[in-house]
C-alpha positions in Angstrom: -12.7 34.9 15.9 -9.8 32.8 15.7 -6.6 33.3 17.6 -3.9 33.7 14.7 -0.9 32.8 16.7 -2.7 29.5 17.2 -3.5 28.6 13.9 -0.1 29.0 12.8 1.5 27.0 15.2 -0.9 24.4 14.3 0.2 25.1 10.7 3.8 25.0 12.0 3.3 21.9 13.5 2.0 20.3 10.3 4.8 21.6 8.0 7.2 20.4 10.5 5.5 16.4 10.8 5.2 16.4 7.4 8.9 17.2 6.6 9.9 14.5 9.3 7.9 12.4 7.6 8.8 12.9 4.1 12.5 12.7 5.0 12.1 9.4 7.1 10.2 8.0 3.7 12.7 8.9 1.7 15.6 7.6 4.0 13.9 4.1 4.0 13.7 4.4 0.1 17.1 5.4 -0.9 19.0 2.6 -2.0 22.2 1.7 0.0 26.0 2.2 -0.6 26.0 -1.8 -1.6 23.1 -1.8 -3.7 24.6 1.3 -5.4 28.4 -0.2 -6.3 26.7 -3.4 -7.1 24.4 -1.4 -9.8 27.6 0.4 -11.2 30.1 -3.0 -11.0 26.9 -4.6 -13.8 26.7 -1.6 -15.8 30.7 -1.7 -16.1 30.3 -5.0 -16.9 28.4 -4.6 -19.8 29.7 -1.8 -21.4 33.2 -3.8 -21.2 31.4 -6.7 -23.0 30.1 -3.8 -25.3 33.3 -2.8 -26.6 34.8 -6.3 -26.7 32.1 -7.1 -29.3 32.8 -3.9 -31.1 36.3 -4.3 -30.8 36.0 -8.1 -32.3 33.1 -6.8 -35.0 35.8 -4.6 -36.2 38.6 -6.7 -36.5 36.5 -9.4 -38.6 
């Protein structure tokens, strides 16, 4: 028969290295602060060129 306190600290011990190791994988995934303003400065960008050509399809 199986000690019970054992097996779920060796449970424990699994839930707890696989939450490290889900966190560390998504800390090495997430993209960073630069990455991030650069991604917003392009998209600004083109919805500025999007409403000049609106703006100039609407004056013609």
């Amino acid at each position: 028969m199986q000690n019970n306190g054992m097996g779920m600290g060796i449970f424990l011990t699994g839930a707890v290295a696989g939450m490290v190791a889900g966190a560390a994988l998504g800390a090495s995934m997430a993209p960073s602060s630069r990455q991030i303003k650069r991604t917003v400065n392009k998209a600004a960008k083109k919805v500025n060129q999007a409403v000049d050509n609106l703006a100039n399809a609407i004056e013609m």
